[in-house]
N, CA, C and O atoms as a Tripos MOL2 file, in Angstrom:
@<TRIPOS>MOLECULE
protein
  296   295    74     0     0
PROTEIN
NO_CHARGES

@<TRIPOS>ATOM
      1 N          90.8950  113.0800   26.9590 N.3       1 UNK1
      2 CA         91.1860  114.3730   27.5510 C.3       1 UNK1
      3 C          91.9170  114.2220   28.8800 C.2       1 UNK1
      4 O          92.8060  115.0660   28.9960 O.2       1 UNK1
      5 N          91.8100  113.4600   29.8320 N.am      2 UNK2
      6 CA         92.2790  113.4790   31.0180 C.3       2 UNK2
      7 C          93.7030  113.1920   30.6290 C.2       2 UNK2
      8 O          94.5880  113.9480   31.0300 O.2       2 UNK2
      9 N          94.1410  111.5830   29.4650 N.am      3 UNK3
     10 CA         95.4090  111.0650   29.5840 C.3       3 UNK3
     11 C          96.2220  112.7000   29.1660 C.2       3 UNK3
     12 O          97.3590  112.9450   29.5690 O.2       3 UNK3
     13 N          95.6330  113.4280   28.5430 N.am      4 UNK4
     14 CA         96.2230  115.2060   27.9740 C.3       4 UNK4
     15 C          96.3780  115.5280   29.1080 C.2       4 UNK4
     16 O          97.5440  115.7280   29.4470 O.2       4 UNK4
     17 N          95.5380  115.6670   29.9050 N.am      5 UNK5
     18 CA         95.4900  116.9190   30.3910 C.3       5 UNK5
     19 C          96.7330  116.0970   32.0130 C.2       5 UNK5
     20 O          97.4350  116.9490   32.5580 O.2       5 UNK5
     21 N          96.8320  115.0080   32.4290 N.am      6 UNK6
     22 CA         97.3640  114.6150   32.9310 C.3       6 UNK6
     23 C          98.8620  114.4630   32.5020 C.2       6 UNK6
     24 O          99.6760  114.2840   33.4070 O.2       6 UNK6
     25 N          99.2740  114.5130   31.2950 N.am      7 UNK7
     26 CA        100.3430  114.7350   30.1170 C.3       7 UNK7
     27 C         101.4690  115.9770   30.7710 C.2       7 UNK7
     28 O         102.5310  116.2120   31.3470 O.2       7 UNK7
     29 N          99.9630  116.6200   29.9980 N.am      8 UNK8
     30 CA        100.4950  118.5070   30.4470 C.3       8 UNK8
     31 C         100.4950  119.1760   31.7820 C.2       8 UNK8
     32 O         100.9200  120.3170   31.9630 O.2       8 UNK8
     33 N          99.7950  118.0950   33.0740 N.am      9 UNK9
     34 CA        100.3050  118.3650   34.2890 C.3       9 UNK9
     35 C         102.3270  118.2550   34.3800 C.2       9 UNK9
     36 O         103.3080  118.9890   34.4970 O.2       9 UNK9
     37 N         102.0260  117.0790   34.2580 N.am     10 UNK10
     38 CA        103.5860  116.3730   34.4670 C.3      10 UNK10
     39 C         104.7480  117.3330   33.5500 C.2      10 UNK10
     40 O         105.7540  117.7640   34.1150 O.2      10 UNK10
     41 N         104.5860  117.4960   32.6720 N.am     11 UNK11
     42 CA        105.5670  118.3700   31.9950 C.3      11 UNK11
     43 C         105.5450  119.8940   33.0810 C.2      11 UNK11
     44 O         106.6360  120.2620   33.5180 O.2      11 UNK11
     45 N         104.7440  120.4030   33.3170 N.am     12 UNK12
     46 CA        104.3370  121.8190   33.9740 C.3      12 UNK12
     47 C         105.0120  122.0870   35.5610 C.2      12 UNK12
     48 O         105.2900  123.0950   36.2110 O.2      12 UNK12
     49 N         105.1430  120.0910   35.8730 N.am     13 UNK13
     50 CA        105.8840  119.7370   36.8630 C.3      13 UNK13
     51 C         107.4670  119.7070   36.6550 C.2      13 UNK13
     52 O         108.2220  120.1980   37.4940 O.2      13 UNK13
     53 N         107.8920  119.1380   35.5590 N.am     14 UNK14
     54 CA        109.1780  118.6390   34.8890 C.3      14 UNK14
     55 C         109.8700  120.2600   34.6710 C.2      14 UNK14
     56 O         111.0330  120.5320   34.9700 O.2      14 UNK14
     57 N         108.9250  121.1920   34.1140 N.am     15 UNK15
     58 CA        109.5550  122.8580   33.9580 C.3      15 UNK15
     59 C         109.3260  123.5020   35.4800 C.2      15 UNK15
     60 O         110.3250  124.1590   35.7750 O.2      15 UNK15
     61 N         108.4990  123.5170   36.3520 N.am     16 UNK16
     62 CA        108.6190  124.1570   37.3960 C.3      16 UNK16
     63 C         110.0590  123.7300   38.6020 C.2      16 UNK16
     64 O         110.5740  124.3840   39.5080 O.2      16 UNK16
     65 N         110.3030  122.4720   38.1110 N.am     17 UNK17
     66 CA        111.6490  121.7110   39.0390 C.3      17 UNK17
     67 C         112.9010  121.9510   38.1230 C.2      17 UNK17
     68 O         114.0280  121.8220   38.6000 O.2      17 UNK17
     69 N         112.7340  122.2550   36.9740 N.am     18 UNK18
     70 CA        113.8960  122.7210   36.3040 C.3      18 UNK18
     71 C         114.1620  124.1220   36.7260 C.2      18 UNK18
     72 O         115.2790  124.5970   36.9340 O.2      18 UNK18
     73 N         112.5340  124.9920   36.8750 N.am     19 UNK19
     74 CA        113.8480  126.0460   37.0390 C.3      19 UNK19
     75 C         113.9500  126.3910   38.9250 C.2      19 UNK19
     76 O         114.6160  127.1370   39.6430 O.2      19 UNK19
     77 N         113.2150  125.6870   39.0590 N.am     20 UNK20
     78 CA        114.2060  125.1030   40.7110 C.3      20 UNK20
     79 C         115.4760  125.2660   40.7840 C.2      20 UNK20
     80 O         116.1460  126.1910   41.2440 O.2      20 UNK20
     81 N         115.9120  123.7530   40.0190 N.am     21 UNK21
     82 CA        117.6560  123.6510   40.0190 C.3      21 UNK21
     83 C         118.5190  125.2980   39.7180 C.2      21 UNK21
     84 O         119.4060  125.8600   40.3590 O.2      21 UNK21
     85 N         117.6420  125.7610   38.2260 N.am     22 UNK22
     86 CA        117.8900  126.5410   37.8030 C.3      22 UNK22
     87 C         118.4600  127.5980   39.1170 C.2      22 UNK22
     88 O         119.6400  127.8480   39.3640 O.2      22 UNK22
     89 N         117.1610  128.1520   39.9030 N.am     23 UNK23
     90 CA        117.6390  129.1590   40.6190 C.3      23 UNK23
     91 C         118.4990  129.3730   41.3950 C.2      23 UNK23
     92 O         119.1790  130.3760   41.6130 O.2      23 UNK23
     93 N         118.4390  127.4250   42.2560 N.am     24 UNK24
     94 CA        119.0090  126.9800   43.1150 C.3      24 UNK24
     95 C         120.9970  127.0670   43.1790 C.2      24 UNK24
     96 O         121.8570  127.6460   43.8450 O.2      24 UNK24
     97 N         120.9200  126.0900   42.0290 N.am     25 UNK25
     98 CA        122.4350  125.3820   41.3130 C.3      25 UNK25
     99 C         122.8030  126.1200   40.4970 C.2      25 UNK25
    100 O         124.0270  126.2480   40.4600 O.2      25 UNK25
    101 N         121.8210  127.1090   39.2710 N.am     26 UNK26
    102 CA        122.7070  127.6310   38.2620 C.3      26 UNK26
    103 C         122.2510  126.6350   37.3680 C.2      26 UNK26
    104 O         122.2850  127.1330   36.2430 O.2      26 UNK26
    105 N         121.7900  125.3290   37.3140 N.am     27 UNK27
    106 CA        122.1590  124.2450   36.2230 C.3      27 UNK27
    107 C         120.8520  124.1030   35.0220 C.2      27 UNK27
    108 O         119.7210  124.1830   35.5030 O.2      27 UNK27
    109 N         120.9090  123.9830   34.1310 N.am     28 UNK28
    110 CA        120.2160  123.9620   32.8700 C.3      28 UNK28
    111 C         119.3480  122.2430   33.1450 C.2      28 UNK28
    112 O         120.2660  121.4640   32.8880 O.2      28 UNK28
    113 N         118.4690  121.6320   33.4080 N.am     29 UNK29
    114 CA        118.5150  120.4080   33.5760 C.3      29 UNK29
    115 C         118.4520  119.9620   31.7310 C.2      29 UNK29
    116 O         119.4210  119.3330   31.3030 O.2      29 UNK29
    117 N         117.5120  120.2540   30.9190 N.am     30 UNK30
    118 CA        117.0950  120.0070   29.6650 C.3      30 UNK30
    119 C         118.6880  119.5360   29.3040 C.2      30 UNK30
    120 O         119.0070  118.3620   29.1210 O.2      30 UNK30
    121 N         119.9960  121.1450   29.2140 N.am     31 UNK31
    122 CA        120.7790  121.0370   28.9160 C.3      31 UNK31
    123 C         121.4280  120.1610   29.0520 C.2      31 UNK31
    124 O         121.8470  119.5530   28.0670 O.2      31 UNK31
    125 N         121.7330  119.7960   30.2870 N.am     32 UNK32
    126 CA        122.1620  118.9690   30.6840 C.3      32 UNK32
    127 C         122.1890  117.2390   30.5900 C.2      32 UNK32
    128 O         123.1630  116.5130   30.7890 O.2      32 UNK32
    129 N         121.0770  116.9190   30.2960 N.am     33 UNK33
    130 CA        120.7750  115.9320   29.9070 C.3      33 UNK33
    131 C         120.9490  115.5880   28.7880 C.2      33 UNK33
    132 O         121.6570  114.5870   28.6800 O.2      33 UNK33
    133 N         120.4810  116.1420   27.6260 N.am     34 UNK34
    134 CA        120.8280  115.9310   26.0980 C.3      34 UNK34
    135 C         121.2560  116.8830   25.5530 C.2      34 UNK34
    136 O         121.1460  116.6650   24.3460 O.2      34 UNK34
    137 N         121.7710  118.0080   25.7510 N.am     35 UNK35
    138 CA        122.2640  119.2410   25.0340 C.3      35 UNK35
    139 C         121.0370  120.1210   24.5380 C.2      35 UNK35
    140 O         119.9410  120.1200   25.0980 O.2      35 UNK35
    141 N         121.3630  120.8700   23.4190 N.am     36 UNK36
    142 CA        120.6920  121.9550   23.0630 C.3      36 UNK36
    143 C         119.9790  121.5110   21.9400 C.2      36 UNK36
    144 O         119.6820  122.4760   21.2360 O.2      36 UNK36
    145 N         119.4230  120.0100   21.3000 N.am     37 UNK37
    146 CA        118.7070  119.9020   20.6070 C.3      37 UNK37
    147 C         117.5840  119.4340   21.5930 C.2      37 UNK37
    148 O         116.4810  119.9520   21.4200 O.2      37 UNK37
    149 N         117.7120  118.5710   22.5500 N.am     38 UNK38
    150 CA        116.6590  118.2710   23.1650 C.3      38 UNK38
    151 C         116.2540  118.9780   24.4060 C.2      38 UNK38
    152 O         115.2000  118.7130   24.9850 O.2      38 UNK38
    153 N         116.9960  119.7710   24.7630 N.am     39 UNK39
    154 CA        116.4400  120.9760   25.9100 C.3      39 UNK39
    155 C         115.2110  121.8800   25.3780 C.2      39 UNK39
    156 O         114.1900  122.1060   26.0270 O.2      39 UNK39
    157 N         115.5370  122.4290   23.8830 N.am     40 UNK40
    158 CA        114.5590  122.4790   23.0400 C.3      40 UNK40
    159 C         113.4900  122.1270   22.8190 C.2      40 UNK40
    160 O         112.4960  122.8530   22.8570 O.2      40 UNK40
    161 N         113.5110  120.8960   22.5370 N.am     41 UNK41
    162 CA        112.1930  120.0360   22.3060 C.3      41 UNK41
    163 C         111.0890  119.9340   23.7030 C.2      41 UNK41
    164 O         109.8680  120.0740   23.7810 O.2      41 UNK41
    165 N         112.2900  119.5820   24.8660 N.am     42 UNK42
    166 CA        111.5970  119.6470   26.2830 C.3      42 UNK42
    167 C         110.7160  120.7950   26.6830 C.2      42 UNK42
    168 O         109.6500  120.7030   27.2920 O.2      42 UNK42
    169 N         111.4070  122.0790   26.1870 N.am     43 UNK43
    170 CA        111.2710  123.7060   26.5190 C.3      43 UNK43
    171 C         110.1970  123.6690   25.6520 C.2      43 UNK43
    172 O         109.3400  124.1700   26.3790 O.2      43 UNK43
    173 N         109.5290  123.3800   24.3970 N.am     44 UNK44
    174 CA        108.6670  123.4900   23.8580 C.3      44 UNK44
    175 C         107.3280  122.6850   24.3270 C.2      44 UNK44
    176 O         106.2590  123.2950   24.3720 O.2      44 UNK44
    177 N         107.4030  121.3020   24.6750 N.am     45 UNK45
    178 CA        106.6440  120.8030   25.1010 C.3      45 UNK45
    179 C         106.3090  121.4840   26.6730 C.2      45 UNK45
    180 O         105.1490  121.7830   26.9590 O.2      45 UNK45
    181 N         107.0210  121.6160   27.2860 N.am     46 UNK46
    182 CA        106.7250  122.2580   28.5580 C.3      46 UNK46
    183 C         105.7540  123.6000   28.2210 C.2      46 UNK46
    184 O         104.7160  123.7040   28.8750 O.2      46 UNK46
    185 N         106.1020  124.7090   27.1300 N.am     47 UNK47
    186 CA        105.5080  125.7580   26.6780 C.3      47 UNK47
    187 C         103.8350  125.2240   25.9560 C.2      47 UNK47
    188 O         102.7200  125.6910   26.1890 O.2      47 UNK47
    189 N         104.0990  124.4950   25.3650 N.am     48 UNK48
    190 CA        102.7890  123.7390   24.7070 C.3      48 UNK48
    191 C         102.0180  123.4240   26.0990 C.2      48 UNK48
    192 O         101.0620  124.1220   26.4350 O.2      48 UNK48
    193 N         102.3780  122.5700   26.7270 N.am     49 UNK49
    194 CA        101.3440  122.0390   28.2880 C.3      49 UNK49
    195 C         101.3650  123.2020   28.8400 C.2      49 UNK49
    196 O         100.1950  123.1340   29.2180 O.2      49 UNK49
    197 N         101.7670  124.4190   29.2850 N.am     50 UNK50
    198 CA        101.4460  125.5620   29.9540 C.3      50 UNK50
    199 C         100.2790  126.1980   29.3230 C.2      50 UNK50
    200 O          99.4090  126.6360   30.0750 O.2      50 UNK50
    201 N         100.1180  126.3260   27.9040 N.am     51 UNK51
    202 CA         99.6200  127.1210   26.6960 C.3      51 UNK51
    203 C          97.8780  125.8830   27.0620 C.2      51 UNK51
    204 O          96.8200  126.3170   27.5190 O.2      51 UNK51
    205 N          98.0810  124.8060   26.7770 N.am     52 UNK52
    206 CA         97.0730  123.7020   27.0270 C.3      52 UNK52
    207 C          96.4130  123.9090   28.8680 C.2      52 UNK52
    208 O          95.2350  123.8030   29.2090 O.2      52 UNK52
    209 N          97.0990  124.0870   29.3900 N.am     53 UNK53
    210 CA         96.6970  124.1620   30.8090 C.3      53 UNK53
    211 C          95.9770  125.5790   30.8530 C.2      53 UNK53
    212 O          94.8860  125.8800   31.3370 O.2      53 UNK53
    213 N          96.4780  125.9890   30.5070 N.am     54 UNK54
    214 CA         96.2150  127.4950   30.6010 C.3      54 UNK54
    215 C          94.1900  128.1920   30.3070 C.2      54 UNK54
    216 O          93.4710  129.0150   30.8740 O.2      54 UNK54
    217 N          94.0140  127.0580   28.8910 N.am     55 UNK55
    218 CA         92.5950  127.4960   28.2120 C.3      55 UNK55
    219 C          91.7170  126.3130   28.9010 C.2      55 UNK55
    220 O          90.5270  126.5270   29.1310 O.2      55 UNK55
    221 N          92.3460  124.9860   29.2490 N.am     56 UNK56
    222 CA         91.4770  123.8670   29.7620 C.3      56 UNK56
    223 C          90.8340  123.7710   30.9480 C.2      56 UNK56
    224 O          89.6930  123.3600   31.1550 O.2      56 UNK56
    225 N          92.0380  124.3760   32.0910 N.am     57 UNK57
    226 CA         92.4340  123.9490   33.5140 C.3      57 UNK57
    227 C          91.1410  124.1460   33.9480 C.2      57 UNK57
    228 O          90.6230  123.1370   34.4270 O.2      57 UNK57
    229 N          90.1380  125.6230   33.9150 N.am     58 UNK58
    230 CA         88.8300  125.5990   35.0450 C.3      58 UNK58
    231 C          88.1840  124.5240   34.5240 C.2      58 UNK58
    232 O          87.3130  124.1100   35.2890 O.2      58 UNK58
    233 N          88.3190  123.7130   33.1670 N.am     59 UNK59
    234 CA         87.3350  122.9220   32.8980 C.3      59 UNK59
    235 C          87.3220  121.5380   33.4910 C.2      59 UNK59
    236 O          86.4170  120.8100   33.8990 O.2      59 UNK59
    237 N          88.0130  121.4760   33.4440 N.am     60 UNK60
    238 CA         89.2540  120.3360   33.5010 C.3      60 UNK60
    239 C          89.1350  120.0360   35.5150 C.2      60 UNK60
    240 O          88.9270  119.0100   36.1620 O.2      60 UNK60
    241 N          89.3680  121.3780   35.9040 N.am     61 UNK61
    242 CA         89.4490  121.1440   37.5870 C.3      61 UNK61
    243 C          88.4270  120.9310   38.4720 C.2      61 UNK61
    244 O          87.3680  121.5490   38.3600 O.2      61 UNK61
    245 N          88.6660  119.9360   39.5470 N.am     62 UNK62
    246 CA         87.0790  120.2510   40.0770 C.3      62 UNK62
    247 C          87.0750  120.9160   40.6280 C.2      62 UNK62
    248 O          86.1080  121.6610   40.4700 O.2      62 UNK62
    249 N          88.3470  121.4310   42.0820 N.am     63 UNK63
    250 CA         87.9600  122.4680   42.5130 C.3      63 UNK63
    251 C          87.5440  123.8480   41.7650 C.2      63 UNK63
    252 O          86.8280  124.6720   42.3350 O.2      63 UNK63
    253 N          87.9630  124.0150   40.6520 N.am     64 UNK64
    254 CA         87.9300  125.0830   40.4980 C.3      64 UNK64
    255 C          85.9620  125.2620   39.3560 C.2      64 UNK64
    256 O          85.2790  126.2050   38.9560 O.2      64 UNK64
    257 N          85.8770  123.8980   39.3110 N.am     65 UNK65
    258 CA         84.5890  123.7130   38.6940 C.3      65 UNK65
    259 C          83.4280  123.8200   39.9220 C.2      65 UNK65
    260 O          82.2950  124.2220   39.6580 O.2      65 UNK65
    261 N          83.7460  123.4980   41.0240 N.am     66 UNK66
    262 CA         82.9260  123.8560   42.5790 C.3      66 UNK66
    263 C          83.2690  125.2520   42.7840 C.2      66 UNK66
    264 O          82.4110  125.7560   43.5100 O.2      66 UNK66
    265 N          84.2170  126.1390   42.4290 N.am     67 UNK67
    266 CA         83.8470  127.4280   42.6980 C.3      67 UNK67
    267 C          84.8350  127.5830   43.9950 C.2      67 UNK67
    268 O          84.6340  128.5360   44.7480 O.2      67 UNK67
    269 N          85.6570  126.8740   44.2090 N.am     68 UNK68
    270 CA         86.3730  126.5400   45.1910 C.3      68 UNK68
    271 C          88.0840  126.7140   45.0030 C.2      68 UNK68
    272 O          88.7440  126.1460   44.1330 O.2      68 UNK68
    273 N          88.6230  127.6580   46.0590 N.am     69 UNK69
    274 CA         89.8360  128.2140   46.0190 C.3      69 UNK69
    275 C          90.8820  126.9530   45.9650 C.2      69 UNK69
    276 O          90.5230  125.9430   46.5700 O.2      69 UNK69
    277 N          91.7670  126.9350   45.4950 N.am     70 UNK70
    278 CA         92.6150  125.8650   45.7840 C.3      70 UNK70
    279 C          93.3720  125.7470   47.6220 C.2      70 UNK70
    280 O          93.7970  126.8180   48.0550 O.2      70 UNK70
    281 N          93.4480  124.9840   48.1990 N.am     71 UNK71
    282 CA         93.9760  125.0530   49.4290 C.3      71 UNK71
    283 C          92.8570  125.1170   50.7000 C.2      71 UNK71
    284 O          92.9770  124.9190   51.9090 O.2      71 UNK71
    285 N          91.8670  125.4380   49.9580 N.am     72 UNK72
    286 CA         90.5110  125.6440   51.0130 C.3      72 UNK72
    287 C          89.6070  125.7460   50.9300 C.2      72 UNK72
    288 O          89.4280  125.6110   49.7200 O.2      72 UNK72
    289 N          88.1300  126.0230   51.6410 N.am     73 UNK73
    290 CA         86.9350  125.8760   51.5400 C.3      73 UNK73
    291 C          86.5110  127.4880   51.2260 C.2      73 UNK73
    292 O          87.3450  128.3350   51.5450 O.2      73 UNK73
    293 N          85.3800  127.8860   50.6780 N.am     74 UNK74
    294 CA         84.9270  129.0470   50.6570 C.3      74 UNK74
    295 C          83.6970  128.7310   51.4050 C.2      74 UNK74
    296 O          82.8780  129.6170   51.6490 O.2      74 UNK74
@<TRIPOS>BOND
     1     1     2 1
     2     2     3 1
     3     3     4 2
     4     3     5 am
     5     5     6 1
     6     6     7 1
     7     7     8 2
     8     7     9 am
     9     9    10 1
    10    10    11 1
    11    11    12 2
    12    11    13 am
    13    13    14 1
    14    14    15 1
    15    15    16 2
    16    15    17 am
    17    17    18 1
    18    18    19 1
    19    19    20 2
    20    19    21 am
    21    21    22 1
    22    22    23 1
    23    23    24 2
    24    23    25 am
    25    25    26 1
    26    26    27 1
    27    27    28 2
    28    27    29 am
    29    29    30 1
    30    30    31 1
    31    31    32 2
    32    31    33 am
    33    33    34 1
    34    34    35 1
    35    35    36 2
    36    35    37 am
    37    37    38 1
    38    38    39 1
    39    39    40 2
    40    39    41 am
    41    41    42 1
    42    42    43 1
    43    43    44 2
    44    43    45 am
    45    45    46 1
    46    46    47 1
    47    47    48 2
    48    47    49 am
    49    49    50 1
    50    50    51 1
    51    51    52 2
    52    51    53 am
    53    53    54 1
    54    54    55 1
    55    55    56 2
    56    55    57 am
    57    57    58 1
    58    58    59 1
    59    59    60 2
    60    59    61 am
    61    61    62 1
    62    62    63 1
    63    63    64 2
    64    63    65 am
    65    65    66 1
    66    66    67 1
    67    67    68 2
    68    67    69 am
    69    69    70 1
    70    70    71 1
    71    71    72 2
    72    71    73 am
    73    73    74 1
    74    74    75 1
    75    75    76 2
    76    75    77 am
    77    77    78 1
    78    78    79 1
    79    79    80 2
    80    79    81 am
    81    81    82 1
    82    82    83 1
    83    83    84 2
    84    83    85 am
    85    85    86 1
    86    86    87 1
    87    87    88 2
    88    87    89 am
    89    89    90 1
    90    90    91 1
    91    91    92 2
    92    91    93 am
    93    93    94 1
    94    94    95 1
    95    95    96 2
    96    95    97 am
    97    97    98 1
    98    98    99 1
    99    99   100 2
   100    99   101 am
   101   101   102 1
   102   102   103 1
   103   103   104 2
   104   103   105 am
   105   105   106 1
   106   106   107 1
   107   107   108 2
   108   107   109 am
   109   109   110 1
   110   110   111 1
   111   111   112 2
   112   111   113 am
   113   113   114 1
   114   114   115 1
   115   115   116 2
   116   115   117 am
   117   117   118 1
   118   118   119 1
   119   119   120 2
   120   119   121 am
   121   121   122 1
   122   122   123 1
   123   123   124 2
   124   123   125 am
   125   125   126 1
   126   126   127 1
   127   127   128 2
   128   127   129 am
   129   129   130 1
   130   130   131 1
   131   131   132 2
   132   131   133 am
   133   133   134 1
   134   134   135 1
   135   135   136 2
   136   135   137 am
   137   137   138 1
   138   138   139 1
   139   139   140 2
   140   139   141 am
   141   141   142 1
   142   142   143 1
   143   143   144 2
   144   143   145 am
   145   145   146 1
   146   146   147 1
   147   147   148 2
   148   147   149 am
   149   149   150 1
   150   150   151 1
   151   151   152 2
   152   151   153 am
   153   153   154 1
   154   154   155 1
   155   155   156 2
   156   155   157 am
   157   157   158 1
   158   158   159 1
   159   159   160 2
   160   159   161 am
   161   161   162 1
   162   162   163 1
   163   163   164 2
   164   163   165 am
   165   165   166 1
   166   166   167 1
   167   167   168 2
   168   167   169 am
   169   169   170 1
   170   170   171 1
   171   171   172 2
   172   171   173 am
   173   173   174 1
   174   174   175 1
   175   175   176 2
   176   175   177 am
   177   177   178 1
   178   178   179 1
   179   179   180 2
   180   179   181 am
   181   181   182 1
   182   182   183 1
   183   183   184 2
   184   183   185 am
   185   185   186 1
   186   186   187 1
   187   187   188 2
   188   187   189 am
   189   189   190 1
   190   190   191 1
   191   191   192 2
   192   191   193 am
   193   193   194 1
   194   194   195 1
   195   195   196 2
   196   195   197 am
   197   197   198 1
   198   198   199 1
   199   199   200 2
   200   199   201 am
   201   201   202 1
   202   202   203 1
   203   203   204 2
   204   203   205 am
   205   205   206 1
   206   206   207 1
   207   207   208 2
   208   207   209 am
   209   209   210 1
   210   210   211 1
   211   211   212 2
   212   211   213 am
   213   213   214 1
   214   214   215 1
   215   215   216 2
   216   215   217 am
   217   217   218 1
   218   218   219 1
   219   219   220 2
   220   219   221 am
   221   221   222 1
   222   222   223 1
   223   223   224 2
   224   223   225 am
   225   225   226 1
   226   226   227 1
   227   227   228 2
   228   227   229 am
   229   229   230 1
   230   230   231 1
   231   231   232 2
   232   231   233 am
   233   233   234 1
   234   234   235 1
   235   235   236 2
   236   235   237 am
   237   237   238 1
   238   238   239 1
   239   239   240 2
   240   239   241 am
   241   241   242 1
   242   242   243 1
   243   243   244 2
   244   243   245 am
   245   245   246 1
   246   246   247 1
   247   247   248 2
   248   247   249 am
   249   249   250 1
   250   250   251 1
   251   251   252 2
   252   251   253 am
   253   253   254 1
   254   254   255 1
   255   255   256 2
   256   255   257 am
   257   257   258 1
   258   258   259 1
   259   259   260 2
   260   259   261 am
   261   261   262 1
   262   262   263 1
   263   263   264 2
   264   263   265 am
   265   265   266 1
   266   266   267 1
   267   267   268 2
   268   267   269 am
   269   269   270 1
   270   270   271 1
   271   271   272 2
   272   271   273 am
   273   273   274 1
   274   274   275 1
   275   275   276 2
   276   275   277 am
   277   277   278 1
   278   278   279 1
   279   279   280 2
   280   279   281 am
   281   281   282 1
   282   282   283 1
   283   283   284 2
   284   283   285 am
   285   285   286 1
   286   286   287 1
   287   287   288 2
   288   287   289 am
   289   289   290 1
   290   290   291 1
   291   291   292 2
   292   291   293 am
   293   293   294 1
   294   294   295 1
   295   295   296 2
@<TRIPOS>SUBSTRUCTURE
     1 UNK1         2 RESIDUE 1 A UNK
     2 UNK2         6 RESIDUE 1 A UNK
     3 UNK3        10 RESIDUE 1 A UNK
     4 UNK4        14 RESIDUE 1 A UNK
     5 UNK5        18 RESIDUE 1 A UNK
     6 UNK6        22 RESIDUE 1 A UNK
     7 UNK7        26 RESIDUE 1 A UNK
     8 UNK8        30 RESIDUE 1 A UNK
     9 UNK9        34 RESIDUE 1 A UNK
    10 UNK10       38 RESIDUE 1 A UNK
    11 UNK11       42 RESIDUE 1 A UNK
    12 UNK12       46 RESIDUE 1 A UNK
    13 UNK13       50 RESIDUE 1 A UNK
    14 UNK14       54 RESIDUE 1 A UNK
    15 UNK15       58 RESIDUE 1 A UNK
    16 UNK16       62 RESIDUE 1 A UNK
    17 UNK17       66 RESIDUE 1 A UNK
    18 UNK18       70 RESIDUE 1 A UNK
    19 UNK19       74 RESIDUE 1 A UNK
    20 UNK20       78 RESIDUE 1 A UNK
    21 UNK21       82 RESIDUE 1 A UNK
    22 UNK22       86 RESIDUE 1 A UNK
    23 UNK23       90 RESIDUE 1 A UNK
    24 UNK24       94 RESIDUE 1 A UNK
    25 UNK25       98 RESIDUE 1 A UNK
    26 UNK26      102 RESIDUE 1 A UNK
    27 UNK27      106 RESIDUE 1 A UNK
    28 UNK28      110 RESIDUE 1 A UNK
    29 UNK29      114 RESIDUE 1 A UNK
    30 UNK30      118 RESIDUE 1 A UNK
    31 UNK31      122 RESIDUE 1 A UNK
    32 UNK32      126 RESIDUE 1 A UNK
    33 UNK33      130 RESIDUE 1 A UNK
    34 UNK34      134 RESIDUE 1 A UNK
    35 UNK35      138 RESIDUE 1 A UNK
    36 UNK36      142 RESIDUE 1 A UNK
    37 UNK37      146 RESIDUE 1 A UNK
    38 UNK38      150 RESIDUE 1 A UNK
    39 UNK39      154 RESIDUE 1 A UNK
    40 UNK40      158 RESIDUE 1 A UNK
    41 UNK41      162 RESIDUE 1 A UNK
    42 UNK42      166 RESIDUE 1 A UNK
    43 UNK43      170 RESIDUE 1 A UNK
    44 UNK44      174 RESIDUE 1 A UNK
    45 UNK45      178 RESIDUE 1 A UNK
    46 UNK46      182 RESIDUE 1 A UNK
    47 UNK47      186 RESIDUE 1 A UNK
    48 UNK48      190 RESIDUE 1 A UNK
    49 UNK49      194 RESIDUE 1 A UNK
    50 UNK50      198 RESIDUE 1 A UNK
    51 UNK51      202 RESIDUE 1 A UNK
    52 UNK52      206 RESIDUE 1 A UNK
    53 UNK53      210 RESIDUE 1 A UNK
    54 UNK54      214 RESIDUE 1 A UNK
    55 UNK55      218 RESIDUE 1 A UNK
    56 UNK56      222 RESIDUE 1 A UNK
    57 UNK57      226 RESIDUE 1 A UNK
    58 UNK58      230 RESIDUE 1 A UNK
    59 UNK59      234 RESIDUE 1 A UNK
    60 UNK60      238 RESIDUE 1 A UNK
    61 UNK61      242 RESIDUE 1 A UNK
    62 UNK62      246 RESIDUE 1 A UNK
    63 UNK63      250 RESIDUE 1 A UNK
    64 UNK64      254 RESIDUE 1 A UNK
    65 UNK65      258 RESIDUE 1 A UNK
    66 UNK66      262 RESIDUE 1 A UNK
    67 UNK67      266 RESIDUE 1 A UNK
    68 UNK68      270 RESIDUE 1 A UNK
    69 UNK69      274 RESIDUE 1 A UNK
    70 UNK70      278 RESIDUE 1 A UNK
    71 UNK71      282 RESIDUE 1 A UNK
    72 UNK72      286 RESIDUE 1 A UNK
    73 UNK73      290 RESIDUE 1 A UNK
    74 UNK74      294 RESIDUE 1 A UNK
């Protein structure tokens, strides 16, 4: 579970800096790199680890398993 859930961090990272460029540059990174079969594949896996993060994450987190805000103490 962790090597997953550590998986579907990194991708969640890989789509949040894409659409960085995105907003930034205009630029497609997926696209860019391999065209429109593998921007695809990327865009899906990124959607899959969001979808996975999404039902796991309080379990999965400690702060958020301590009851504890991200960024600070309650």
């Amino acid at each position: 579970m962790k090597g997953l859930h550590g998986l579907a961090f990194l991708l969640l990272i890989v789509g949040g800096l894409n659409w960085l460029v995105v907003g930034i540059w205009n630029t497609d990174l997926g696209a860019w790199l391999g065209g429109g079969s593998v921007a695809k594949v990327i865009y899906v896996l990124v959607g899959l680890a969001a979808v996975y993060e999404l039902f796991t994450h309080k379990k999965l987190c400690k702060s958020c398993d301590k009851g504890q805000m991200s960024g600070g103490n309650q």
